[in-house]
OpenMM code with the backbone's topology and positions (N, CA, C; nanometers):
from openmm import Vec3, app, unit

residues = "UNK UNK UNK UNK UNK UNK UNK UNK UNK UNK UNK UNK UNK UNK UNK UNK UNK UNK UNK UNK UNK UNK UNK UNK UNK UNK UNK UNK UNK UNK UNK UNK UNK UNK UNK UNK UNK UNK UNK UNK UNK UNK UNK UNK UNK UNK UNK UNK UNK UNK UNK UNK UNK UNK UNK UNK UNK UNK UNK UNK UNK UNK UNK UNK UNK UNK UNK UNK UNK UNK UNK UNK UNK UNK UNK UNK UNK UNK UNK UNK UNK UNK UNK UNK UNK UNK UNK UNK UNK UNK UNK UNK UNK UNK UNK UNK UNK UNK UNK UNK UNK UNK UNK UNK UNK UNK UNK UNK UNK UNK UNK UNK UNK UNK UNK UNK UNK UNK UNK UNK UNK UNK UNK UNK UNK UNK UNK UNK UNK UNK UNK UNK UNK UNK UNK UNK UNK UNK UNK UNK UNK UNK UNK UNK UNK UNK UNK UNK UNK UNK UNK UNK UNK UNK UNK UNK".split()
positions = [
    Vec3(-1.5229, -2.3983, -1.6675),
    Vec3(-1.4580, -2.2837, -1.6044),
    Vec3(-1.3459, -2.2345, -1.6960),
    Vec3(-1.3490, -2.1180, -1.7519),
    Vec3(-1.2294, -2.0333, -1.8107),
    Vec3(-1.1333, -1.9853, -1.7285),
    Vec3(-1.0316, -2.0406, -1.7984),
    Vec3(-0.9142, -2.0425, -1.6963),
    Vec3(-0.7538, -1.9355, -1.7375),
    Vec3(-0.7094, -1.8542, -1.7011),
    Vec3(-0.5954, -1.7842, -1.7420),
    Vec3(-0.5013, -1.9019, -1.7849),
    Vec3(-0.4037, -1.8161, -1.8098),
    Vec3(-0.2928, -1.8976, -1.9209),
    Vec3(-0.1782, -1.9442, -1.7267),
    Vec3(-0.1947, -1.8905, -1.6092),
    Vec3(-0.1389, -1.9569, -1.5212),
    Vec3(-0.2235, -2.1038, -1.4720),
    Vec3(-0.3502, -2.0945, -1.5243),
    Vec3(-0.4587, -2.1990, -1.4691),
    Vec3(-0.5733, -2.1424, -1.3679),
    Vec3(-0.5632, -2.0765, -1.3351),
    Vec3(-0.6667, -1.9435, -1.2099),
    Vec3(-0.7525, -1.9495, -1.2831),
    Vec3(-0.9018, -1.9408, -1.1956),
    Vec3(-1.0402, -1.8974, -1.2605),
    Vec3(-1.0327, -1.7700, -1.3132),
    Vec3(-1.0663, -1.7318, -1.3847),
    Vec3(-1.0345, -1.6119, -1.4645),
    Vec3(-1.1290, -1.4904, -1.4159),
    Vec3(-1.2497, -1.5587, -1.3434),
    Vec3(-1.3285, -1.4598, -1.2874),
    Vec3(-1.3025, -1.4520, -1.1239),
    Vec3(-1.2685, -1.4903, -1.0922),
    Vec3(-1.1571, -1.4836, -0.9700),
    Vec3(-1.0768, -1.4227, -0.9910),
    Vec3(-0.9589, -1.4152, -1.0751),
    Vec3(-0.8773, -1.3070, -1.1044),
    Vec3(-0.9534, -1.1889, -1.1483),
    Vec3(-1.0431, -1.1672, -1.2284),
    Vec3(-1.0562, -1.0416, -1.2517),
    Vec3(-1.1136, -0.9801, -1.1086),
    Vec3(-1.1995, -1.0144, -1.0190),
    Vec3(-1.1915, -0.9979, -0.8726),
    Vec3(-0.9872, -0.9796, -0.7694),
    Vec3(-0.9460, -1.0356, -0.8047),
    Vec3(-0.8416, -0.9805, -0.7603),
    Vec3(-0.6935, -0.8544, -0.8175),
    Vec3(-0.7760, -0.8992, -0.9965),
    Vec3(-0.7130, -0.7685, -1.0339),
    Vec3(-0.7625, -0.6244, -0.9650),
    Vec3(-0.8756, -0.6512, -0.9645),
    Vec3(-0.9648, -0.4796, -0.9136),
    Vec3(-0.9345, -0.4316, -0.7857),
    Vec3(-0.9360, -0.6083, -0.6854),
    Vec3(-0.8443, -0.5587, -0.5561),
    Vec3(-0.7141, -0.5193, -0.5386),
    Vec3(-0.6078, -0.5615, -0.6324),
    Vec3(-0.5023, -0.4912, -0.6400),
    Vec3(-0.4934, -0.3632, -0.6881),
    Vec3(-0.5640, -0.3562, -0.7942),
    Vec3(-0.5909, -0.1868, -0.8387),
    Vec3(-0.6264, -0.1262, -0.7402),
    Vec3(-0.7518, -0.1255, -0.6305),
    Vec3(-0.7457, -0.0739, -0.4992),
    Vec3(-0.6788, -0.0735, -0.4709),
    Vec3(-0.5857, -0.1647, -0.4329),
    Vec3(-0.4242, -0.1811, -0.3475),
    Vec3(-0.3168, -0.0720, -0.4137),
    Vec3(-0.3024, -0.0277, -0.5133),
    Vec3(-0.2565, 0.0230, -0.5948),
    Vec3(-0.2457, 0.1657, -0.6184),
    Vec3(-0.3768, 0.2125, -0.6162),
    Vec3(-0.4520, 0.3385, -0.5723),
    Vec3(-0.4140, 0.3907, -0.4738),
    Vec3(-0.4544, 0.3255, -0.3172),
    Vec3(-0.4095, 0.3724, -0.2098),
    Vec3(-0.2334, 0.3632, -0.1552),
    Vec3(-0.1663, 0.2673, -0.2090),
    Vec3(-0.0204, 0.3063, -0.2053),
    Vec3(0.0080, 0.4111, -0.3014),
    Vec3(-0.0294, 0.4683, -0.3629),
    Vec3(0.0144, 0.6084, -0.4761),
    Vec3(-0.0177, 0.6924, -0.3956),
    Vec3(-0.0925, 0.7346, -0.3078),
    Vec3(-0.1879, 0.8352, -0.2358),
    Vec3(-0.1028, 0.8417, -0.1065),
    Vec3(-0.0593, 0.6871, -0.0250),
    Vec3(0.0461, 0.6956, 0.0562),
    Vec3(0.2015, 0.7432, 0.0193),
    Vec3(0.1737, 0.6811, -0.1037),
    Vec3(0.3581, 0.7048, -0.1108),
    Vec3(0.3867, 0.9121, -0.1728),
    Vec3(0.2885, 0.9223, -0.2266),
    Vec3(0.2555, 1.0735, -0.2164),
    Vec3(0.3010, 1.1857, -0.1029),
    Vec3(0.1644, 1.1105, -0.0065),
    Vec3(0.2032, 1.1852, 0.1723),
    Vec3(0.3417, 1.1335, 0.1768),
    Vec3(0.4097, 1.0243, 0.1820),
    Vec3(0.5207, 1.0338, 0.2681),
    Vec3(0.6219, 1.1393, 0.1911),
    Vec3(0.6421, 1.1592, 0.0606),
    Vec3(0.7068, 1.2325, -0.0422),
    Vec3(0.6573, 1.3704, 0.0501),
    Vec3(0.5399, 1.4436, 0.0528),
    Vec3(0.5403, 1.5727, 0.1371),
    Vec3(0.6104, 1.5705, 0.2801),
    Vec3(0.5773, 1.4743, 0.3762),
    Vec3(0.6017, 1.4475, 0.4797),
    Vec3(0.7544, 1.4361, 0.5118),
    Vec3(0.8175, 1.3546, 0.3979),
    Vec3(0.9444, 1.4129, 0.4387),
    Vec3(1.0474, 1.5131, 0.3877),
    Vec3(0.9302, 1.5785, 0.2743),
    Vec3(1.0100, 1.7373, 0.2472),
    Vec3(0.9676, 1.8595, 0.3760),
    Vec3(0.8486, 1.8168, 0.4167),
    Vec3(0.8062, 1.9375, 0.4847),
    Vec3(0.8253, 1.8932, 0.6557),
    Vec3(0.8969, 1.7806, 0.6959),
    Vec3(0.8920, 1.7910, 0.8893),
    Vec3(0.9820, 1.9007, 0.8739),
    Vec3(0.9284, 1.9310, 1.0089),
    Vec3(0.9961, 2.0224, 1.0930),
    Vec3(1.0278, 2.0106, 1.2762),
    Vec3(1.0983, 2.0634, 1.2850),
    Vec3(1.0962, 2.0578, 1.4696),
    Vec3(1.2281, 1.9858, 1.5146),
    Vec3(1.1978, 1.9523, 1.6467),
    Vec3(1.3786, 1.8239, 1.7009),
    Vec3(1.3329, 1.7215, 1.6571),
    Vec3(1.2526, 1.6566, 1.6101),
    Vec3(1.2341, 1.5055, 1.4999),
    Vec3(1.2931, 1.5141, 1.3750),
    Vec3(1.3151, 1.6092, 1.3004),
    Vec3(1.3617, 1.6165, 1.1500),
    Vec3(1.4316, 1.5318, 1.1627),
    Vec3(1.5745, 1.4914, 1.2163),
    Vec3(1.6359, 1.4492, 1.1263),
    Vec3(1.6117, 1.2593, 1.1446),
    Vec3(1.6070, 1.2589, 1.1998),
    Vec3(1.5317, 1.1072, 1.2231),
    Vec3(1.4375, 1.0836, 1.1853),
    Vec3(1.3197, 1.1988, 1.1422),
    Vec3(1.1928, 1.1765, 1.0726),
    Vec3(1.1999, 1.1938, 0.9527),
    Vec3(1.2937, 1.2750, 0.8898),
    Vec3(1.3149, 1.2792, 0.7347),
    Vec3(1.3896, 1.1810, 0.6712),
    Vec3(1.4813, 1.0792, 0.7594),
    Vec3(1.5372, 0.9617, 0.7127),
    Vec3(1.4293, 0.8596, 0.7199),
    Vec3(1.3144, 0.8766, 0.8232),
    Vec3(1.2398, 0.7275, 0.8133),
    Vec3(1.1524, 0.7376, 0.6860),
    Vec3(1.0846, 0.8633, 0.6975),
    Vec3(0.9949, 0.8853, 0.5830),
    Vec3(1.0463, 0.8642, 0.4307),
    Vec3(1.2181, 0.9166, 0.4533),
    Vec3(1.2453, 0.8713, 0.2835),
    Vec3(1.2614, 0.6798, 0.2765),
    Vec3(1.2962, 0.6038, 0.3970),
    Vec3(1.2735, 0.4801, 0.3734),
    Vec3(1.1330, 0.4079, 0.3373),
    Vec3(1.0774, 0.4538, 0.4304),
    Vec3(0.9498, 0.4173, 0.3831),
    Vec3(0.8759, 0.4543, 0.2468),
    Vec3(0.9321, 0.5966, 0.2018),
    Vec3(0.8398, 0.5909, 0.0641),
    Vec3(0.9231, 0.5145, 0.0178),
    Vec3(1.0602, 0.4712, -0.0104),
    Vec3(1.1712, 0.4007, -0.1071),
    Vec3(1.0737, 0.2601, -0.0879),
    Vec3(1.0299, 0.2001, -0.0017),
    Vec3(0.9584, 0.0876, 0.0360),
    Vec3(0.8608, 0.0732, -0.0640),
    Vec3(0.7661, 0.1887, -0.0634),
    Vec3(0.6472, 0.1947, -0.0899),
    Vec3(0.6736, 0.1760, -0.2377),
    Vec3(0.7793, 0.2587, -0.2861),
    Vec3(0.8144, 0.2744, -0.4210),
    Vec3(0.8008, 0.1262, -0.4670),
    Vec3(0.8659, 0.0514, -0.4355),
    Vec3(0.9382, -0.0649, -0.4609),
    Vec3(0.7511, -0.1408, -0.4528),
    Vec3(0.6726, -0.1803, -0.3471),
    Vec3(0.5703, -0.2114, -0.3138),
    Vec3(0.4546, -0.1676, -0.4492),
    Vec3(0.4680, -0.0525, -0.4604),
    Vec3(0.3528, -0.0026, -0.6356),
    Vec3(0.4084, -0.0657, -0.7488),
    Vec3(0.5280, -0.0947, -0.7594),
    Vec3(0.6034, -0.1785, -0.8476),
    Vec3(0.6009, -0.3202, -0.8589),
    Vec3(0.5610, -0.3732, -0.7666),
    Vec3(0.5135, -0.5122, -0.7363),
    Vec3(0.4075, -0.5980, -0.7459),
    Vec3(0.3166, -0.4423, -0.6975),
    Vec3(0.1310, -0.4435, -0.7306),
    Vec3(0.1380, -0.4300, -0.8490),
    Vec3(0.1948, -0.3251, -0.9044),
    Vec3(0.1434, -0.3365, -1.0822),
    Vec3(0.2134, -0.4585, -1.1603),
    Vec3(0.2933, -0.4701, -1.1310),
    Vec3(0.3567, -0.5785, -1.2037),
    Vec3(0.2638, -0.7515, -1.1718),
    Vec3(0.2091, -0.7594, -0.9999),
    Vec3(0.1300, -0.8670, -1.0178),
    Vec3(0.0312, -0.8224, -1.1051),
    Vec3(-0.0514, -0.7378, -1.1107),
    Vec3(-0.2057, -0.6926, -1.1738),
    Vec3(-0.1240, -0.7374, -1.3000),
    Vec3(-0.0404, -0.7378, -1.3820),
    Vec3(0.0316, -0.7438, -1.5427),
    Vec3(0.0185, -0.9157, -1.5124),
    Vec3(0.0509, -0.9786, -1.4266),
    Vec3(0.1154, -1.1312, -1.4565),
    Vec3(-0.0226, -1.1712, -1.4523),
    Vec3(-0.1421, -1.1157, -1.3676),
    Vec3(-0.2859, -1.2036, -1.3832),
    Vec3(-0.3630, -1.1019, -1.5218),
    Vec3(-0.3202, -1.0723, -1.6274),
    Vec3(-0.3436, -1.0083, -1.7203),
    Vec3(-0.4798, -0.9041, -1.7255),
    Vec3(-0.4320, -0.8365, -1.6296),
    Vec3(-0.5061, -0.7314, -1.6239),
    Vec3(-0.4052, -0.6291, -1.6072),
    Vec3(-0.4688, -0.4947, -1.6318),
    Vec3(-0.4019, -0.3418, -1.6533),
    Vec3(-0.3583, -0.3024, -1.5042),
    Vec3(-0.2796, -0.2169, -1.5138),
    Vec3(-0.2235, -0.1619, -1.3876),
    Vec3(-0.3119, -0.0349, -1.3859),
    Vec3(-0.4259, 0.0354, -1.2759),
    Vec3(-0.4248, 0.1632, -1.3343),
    Vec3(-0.2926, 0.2542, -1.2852),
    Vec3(-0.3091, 0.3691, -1.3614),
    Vec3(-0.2113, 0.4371, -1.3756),
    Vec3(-0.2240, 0.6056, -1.3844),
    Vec3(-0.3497, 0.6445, -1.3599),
    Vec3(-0.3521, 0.7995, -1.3836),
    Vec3(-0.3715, 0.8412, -1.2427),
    Vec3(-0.3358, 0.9827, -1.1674),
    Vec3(-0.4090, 1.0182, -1.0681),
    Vec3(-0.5121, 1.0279, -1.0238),
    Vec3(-0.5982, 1.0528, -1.1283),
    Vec3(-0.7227, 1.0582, -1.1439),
    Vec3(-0.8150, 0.9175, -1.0778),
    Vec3(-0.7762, 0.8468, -1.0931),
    Vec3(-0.7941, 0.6905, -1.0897),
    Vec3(-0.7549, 0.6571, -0.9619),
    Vec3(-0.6597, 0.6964, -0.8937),
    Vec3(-0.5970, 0.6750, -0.7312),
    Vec3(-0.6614, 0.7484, -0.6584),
    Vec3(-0.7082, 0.8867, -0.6987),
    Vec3(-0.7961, 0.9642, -0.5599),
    Vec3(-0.9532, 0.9370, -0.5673),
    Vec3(-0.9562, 0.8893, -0.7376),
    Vec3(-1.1438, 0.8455, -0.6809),
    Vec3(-1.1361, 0.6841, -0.6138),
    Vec3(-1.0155, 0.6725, -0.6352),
    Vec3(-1.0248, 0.4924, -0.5732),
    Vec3(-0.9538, 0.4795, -0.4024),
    Vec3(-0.8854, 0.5687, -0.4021),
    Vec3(-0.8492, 0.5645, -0.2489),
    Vec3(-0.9084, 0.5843, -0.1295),
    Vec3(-0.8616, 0.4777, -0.0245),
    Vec3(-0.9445, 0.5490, 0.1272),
    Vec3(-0.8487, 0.6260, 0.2377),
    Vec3(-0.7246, 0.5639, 0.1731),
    Vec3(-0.5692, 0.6316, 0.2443),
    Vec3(-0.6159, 0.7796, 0.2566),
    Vec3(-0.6125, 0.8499, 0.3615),
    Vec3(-0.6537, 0.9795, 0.3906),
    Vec3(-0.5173, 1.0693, 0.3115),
    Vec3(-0.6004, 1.1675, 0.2454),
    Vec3(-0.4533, 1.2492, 0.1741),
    Vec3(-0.3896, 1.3616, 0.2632),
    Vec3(-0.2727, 1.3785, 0.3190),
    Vec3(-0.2320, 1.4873, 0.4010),
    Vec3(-0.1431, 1.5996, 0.3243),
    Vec3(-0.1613, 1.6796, 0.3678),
    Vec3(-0.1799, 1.8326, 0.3338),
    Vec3(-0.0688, 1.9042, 0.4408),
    Vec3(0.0203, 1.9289, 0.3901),
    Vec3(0.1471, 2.0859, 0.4147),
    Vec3(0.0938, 2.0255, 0.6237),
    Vec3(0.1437, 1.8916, 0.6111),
    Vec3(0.2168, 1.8347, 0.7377),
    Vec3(0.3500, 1.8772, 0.7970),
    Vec3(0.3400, 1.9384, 0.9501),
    Vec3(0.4897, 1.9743, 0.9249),
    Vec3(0.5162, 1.9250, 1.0433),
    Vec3(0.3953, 1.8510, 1.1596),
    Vec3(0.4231, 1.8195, 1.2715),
    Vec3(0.4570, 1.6876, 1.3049),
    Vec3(0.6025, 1.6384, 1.3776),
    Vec3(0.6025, 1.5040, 1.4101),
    Vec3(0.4763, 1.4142, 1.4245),
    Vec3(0.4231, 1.4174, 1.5329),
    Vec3(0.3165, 1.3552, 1.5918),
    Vec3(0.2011, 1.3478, 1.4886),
    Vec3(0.1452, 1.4794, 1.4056),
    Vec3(0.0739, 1.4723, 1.3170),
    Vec3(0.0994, 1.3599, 1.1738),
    Vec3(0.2474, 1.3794, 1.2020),
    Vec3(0.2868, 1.2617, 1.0524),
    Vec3(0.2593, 1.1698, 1.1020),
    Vec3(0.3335, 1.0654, 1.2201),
    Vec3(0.3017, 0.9485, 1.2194),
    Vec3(0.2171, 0.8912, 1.2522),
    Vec3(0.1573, 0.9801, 1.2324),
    Vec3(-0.0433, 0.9729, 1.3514),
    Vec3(-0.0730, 0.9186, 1.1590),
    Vec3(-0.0141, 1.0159, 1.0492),
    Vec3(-0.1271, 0.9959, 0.9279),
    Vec3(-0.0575, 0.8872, 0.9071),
    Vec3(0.0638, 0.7870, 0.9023),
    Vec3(0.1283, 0.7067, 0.8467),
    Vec3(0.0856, 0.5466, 0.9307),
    Vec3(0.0080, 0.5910, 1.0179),
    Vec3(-0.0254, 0.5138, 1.1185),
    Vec3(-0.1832, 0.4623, 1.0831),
    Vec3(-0.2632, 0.5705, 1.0470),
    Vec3(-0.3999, 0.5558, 1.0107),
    Vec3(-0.3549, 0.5318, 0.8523),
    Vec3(-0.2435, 0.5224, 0.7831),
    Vec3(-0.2851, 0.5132, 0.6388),
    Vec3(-0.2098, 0.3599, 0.6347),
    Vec3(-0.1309, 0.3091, 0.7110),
    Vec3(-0.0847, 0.2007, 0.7181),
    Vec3(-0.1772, 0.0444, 0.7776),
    Vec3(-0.2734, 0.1222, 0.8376),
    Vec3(-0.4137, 0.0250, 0.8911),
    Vec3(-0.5253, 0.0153, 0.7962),
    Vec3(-0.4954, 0.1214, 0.6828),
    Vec3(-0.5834, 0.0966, 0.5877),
    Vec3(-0.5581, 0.0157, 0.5072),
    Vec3(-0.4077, 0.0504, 0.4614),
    Vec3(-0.3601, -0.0692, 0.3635),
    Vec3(-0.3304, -0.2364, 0.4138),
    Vec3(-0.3171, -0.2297, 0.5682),
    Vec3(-0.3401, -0.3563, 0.6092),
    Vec3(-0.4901, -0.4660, 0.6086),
    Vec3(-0.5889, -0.3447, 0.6077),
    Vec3(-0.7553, -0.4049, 0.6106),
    Vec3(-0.7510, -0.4534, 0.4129),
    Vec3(-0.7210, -0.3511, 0.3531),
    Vec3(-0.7197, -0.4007, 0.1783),
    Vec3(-0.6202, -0.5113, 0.1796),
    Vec3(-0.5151, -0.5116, 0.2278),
    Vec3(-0.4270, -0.6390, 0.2149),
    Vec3(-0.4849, -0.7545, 0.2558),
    Vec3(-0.5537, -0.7796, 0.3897),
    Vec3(-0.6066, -0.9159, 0.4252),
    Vec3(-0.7409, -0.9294, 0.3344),
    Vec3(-0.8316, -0.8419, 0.3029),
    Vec3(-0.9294, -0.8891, 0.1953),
    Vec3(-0.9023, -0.9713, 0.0836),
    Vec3(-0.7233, -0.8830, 0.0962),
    Vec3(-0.7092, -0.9723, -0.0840),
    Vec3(-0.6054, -1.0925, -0.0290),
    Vec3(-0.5549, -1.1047, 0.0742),
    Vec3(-0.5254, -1.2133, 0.1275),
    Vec3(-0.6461, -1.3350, 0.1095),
    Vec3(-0.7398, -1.2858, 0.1511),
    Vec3(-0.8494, -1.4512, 0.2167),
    Vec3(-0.9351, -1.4334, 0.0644),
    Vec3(-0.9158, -1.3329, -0.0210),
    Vec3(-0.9573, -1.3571, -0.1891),
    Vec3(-0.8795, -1.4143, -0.2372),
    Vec3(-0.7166, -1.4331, -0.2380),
    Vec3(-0.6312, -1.4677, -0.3176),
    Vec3(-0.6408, -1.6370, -0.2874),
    Vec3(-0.6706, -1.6514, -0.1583),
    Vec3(-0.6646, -1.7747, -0.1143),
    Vec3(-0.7686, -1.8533, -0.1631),
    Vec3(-0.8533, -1.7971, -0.1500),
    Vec3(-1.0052, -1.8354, -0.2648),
    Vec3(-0.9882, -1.9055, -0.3950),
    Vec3(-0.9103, -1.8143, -0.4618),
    Vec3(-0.9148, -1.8134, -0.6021),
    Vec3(-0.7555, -1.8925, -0.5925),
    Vec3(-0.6981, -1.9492, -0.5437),
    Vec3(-0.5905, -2.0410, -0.5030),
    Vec3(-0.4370, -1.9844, -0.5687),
    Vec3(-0.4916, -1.8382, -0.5650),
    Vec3(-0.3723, -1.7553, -0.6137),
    Vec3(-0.2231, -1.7601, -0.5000),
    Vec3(-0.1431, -1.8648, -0.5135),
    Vec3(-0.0164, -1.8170, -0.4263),
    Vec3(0.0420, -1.6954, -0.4443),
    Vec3(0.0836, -1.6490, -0.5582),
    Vec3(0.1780, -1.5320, -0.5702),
    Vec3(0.1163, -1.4235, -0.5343),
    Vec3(-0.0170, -1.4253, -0.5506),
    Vec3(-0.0681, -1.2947, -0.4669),
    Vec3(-0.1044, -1.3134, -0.3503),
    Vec3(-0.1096, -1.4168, -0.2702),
    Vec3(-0.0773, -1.5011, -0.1397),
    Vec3(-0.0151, -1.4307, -0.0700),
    Vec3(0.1425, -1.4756, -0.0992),
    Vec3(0.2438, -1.4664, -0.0323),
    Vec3(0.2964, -1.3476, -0.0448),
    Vec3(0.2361, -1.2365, -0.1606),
    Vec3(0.2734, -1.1280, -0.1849),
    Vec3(0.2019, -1.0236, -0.0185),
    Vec3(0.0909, -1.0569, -0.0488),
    Vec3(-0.0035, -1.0060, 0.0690),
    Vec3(0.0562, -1.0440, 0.2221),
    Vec3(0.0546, -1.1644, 0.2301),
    Vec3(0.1497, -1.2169, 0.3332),
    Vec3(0.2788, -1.1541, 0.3595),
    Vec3(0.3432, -1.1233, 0.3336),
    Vec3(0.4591, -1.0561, 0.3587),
    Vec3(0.4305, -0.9033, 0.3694),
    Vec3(0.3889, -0.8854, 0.2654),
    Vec3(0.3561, -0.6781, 0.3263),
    Vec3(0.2557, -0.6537, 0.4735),
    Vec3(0.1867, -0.7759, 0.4461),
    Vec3(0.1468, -0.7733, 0.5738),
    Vec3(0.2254, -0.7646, 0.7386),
    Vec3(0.2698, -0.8460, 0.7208),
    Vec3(0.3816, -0.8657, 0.8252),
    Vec3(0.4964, -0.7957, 0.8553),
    Vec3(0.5273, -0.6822, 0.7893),
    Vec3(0.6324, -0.6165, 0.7460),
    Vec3(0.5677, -0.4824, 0.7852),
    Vec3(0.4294, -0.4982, 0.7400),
    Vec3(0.3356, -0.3627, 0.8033),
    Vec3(0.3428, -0.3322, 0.9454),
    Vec3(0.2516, -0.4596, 0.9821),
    Vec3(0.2336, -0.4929, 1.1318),
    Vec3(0.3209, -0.4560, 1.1832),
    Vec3(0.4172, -0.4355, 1.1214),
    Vec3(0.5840, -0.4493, 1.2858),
    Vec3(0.6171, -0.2681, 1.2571),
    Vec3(0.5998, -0.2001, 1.1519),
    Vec3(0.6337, -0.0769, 1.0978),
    Vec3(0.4401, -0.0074, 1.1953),
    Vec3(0.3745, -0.0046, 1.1997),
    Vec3(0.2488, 0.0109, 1.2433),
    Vec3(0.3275, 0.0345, 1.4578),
    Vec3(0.3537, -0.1288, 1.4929),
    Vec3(0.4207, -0.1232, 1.6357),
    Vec3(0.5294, -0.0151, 1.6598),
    Vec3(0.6375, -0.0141, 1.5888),
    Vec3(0.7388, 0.0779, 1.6197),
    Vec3(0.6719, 0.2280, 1.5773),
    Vec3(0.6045, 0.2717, 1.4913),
    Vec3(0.5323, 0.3547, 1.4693),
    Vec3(0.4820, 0.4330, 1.6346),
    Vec3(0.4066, 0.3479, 1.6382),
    Vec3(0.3004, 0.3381, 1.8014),
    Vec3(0.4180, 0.3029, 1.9180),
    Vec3(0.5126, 0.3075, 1.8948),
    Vec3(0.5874, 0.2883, 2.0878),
    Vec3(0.6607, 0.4356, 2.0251),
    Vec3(0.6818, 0.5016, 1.8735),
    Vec3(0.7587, 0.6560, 1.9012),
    Vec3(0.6333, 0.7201, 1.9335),
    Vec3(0.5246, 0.6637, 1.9141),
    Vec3(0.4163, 0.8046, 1.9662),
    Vec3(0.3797, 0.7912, 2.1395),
    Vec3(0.4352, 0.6869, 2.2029),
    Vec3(0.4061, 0.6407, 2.3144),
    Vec3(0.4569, 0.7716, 2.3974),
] * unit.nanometer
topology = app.Topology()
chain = topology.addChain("A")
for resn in residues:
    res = topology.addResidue(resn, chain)
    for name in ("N", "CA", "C"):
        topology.addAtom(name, app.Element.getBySymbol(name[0]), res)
C-alpha cells in the first residue's frame, strides 16, 4: 500500500481530496449567494438580515480557507477557478434575492446540501482513518445543524 508522507492510503486520500474539492465548490457558490443576499435584502428584516448574512459569509470565508488548505496538507490541489465550482456544485445559485423568507428558505436548502457532502466525507474520512478531516467535518457539521434550527424557528 502507497502511503502519503502523513501515513494515509494515498488512494483513499485522493478519494477524499475530490470530496473536499466538492466541498469546496459548493461553499464558493454558497458563500457567493450570501455576498448577494446580504447586499440586496430588503423589507423590516434588513437590518437583522444583513448582519446575519454578513456573519455567515465571514464563516463561510474562513470554512473555504480550511477546505483548501486541508485538500494542500493531503497533497492534492485546491480547485480554484469559477468555472470549476459551478460545473461541480449542487448548492442552488440565487439570483437578485431581495425577499426575507426567500433568503433563508435558499440558505436553508443550501446548508442541507453542504451537510449531506459533509457526512459522506465524514464516514470516507473515517474509512481512510483520516482524523483531521474527521474532526474537520465533525465540527462544521454540528455548527451547521444548530445554524439550519435557528434558521427554521425564524421561518416558523
Amino acid at each position: 500500500m502507497s502511503t502519503t508522507v502523513l501515513g494515509l492510503d494515498r488512494v483513499k486520500v485522493q478519494g477524499l481530496t475530490t470530496g473536499l474539492n466538492e466541498l469546496l465548490a459548493n461553499f464558493q457558490v454558497y458563500y457567493q449567494n450570501l455576498r448577494g443576499l446580504h447586499w440586496n435584502i430588503k423589507g423590516k428584516s434588513f437590518f437583522e438580515l444583513h448582519v446575519k448574512f454578513e456573519e455567515l459569509y465571514t464563516d463561510s470565508q474562513e470554512k473555504i480557507d480550511l477546505i483548501a488548505e486541508r485538500i494542500l496538507t493531503l497533497e492534492g490541489t485546491p480547485l480554484h477557478t469559477f468555472q470549476d465550482y459551478t460545473d461541480l456544485a449542487k448548492v442552488p445559485v440565487g439570483k437578485n434575492i431581495t425577499n426575507d423568507t426567500e433568503s433563508v428558505n435558499l440558505i436553508v436548502t443550501s446548508l442541507t446540501k453542504l451537510i449531506e457532502i459533509e457526512r459522506d466525507l465524514l464516514h470516507e474520512s473515517e474509512t481512510a482513518n483520516d482524523e483531521g478531516t474527521n474532526s474537520m467535518m465533525s465540527d462544521f457539521v454540528a455548527e451547521q445543524e444548530k445554524t439550519v434550527w435557528m434558521l427554521k424557528a425564524w421561518l416558523a
